[in-house]
C-alpha positions as CSV (number, residue, x, y, z in Angstrom):
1,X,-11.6,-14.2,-28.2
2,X,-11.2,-12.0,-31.2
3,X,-7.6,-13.2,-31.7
4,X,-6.5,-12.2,-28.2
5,X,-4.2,-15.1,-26.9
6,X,-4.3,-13.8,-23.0
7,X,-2.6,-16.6,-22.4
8,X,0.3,-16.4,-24.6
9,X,0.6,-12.6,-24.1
10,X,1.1,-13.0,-20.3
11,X,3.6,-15.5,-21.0
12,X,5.6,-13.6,-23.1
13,X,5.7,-11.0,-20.7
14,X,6.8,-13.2,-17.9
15,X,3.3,-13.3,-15.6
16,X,2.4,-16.6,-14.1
17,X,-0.1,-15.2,-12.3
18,X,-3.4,-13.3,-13.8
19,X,-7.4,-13.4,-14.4
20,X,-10.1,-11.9,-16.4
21,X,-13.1,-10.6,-14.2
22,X,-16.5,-10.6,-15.3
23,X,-18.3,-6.8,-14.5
24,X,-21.2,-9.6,-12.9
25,X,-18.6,-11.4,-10.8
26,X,-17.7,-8.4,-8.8
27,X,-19.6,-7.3,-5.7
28,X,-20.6,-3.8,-5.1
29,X,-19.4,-1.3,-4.8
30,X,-16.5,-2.1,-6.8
31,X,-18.7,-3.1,-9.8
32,X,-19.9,0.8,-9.4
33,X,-16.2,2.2,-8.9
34,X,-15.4,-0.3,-12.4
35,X,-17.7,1.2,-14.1
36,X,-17.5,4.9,-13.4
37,X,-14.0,4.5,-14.4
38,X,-14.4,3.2,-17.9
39,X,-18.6,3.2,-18.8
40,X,-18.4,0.4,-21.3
41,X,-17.0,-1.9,-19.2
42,X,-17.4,-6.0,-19.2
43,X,-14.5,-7.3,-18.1
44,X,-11.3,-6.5,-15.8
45,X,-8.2,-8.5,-16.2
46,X,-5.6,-8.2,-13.1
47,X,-2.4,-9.6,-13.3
48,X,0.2,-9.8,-10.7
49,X,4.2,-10.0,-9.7
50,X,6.3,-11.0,-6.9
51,X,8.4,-8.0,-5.0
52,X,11.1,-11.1,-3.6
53,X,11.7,-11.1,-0.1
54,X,14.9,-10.0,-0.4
55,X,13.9,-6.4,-1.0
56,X,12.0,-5.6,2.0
57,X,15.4,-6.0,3.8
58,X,17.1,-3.6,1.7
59,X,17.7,0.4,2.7
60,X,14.3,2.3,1.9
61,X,16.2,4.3,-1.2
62,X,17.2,1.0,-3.0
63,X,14.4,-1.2,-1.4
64,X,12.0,1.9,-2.9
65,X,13.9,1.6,-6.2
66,X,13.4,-1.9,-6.5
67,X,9.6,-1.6,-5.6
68,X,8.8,0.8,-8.2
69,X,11.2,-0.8,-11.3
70,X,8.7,-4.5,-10.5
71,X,5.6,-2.0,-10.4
72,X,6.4,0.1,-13.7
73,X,7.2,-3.0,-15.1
74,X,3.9,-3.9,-14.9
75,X,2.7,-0.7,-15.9
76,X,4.1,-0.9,-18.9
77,X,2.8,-4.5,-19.6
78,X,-0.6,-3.0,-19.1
79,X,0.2,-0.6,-21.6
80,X,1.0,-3.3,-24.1
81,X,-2.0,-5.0,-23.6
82,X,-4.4,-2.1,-23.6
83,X,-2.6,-1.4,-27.3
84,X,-3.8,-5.3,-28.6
85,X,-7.1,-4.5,-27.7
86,X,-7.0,-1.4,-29.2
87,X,-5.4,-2.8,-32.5
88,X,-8.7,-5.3,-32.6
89,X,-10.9,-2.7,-32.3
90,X,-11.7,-3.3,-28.8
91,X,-12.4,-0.8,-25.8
92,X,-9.8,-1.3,-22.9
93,X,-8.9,1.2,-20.2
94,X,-5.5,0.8,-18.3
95,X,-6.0,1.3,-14.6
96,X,-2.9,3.9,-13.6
97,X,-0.2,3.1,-11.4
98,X,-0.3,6.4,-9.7
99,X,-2.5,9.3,-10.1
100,X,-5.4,10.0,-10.1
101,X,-6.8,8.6,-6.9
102,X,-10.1,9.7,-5.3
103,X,-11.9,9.7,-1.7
104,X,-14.7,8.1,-0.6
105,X,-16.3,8.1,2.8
106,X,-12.7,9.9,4.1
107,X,-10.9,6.7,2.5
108,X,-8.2,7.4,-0.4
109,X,-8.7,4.9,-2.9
110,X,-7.8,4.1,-6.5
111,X,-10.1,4.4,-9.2
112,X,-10.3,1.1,-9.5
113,X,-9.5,-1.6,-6.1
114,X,-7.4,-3.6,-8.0
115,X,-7.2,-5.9,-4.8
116,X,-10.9,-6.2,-4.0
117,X,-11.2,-7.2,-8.1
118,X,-8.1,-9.6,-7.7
119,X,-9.7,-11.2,-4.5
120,X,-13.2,-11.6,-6.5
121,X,-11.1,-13.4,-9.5
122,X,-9.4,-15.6,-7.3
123,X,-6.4,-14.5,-6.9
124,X,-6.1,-14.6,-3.2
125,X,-8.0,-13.0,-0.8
126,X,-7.6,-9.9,1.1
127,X,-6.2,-9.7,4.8
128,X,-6.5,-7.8,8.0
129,X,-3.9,-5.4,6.8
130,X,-6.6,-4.7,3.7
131,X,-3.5,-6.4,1.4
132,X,-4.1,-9.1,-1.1
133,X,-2.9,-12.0,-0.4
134,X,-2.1,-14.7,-2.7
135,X,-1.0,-18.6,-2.5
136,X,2.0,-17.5,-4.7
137,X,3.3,-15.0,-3.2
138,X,1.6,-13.9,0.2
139,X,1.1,-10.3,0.5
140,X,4.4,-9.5,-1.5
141,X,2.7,-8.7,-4.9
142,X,2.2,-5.9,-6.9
143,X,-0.9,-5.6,-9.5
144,X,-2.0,-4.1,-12.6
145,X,-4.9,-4.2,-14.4
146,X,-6.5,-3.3,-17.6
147,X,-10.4,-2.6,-17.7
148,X,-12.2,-4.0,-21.0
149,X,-15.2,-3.7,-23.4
150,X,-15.4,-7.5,-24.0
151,X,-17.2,-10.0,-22.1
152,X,-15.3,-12.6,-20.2
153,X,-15.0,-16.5,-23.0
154,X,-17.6,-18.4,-22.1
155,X,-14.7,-21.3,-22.4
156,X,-12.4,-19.4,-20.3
157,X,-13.8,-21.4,-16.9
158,X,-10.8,-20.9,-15.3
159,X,-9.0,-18.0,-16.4
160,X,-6.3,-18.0,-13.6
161,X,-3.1,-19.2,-14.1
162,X,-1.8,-21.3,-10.7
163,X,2.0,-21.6,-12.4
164,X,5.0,-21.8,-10.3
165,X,6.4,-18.3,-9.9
166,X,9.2,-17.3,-11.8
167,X,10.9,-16.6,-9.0
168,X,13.3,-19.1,-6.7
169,X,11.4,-18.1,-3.6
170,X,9.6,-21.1,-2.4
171,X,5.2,-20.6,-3.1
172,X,3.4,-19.8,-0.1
173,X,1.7,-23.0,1.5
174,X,-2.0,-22.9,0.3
175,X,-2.9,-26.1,3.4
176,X,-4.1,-23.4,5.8
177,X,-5.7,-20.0,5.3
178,X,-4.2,-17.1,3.8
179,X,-5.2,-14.9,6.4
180,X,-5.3,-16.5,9.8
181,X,-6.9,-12.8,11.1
182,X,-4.0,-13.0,13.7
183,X,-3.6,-9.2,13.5
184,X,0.4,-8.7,13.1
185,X,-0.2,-6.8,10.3
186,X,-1.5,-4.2,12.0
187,X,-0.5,-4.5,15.1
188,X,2.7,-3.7,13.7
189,X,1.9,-0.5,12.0
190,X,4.2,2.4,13.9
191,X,1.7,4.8,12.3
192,X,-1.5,2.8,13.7
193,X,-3.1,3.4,10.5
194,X,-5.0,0.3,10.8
195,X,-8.7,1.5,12.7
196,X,-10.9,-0.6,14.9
197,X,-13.6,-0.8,11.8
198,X,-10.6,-2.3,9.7
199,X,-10.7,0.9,7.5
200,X,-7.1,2.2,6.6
201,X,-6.1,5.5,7.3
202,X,-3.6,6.2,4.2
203,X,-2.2,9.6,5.5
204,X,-0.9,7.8,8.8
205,X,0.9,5.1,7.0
206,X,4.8,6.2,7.8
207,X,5.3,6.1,4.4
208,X,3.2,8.7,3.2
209,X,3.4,10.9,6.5
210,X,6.9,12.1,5.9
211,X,5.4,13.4,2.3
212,X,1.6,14.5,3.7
213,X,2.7,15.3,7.3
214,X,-0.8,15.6,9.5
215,X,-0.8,19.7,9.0
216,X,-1.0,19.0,5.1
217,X,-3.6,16.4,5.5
218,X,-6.7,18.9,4.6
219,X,-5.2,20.4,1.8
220,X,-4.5,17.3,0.4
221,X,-7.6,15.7,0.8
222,X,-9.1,18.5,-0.9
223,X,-6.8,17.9,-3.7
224,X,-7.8,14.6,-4.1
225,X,-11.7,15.8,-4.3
226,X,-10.5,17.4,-7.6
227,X,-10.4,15.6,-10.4
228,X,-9.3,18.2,-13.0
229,X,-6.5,19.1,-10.9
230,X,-5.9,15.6,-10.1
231,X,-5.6,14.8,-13.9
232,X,-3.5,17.3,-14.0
233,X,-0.7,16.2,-12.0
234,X,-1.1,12.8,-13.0
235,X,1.7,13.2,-15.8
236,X,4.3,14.4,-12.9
237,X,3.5,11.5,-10.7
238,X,6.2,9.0,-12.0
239,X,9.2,11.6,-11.5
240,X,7.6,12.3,-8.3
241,X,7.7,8.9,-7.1
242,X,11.2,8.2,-7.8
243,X,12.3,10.7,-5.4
244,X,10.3,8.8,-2.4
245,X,11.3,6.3,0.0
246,X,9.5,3.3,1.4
247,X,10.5,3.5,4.6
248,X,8.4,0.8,6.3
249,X,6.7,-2.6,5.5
250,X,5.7,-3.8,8.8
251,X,2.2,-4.7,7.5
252,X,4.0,-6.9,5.2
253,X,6.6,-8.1,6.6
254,X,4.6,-8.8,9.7
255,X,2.6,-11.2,8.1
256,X,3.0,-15.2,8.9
257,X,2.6,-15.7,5.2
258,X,5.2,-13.1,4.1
């Protein structure tokens, strides 16, 4: 493991919940997306943390707040751990919390799914609403993840770590399915964002419209199609964000197994 205690670095940085992905073990086309992102990559390792119930019910400013302190959180973990690979000499790639995104087939997606990699490491599995969703936590969960040059320990059968979460909200019931495919999720959506082919249409979720209202669509779709300009704009993301709001969570909170 070249001296890389995964283990113990997760737990010192308060993550119960993570896995290291094989490049093998994930289908296409996210094995493609993986590697386009970082060329010499063998393994991806996604870790995970609860948003608490609680802060869905807040006002969107504070409820927003709270969202994005959990996610740069664990942006900043996967900063850490990019730098002890880097100190052993061995290629890593942290997967950004923001920009740059890209579009493929109409669909705005990160570079790398995070969830479809999460969902081929076991983490959970992903629902109607296209959201992970995990035994822990149910689709309440934010993710990070750090792409690596190593290949996954051959001892490391099961790299996930099922531990309690931290958190006093009670674990979300694992004796049924995670996703029963009732459809609340996006029956809910007030943006209908959700199409009939299960694709997600990013640019009618009502908490991206009141940024990229419909007449802005075009031009930002073609801004997405750049990746120079994209990288860019990347550094001004973070400042951006903190000026949003998350006005609505109905795919989440919709859910049986929020």
């Amino acid at each position: 493991m070249n001296g890389l205690d995964i283990d113990g670095f997760f737990h010192r940085e308060g993550i119960e919940v993570f896995t290291e992905v094989g490049i093998a073990d994930i289908p296409a086309p996210d094995c493609d997306y993986v590697r386009e992102f970082f060329p010499g990559a063998d393994s991806v390792i996604i870790f995970a943390k609860e948003i608490p119930a609680p802060v869905y019910r807040m006002p969107p400013k504070e409820k927003t707040r709270e969202m994005l302190q959990i996610a740069e959180a664990l942006d900043r973990t996967a900063a850490r751990l990019f730098d002890l690979f880097n100190e052993r000499g061995i290629p890593a790639k942290p997967v950004p919390l923001y920009l740059p995104v890209t579009i493929t087939d109409g669909t705005v997606r990160g570079l790398v799914r995070l969830k479809k990699v999460a969902a081929a490491g076991g983490l959970g599995m992903i629902g109607k609403s296209s959201l992970l969703i995990t035994p822990q936590y149910g689709p309440r969960v934010f993710l990070s993840g750090v792409v690596t040059g190593r290949e996954v320990p051959a001892s490391s059968e099961s790299p996930v770590s099922s531990a309690s979460p931290v958190s006093s909200a009670s674990p979300v019931s694992s004796d049924s399915p995670l996703c029963t495919g009732c459809g609340l999720c996006t029956k809910n959506c007030p943006g209908t964002a959700f199409g009939p082919d299960g694709r997600v249409d990013a640019f009618r979720c009502m908490t991206i419209r009141p940024w990229v209202p419909p007449v802005v669509v075009p031009v930002a779709k073609w801004v997405l199609g750049r990746p120079v300009l994209l990288r860019c704009i990347a550094p001004f993301a973070p400042c951006i964000a903190r000026f949003a709001t998350m006005p609505c969570s109905e795919c989440v909170t919709g859910c049986l197994r929020f």
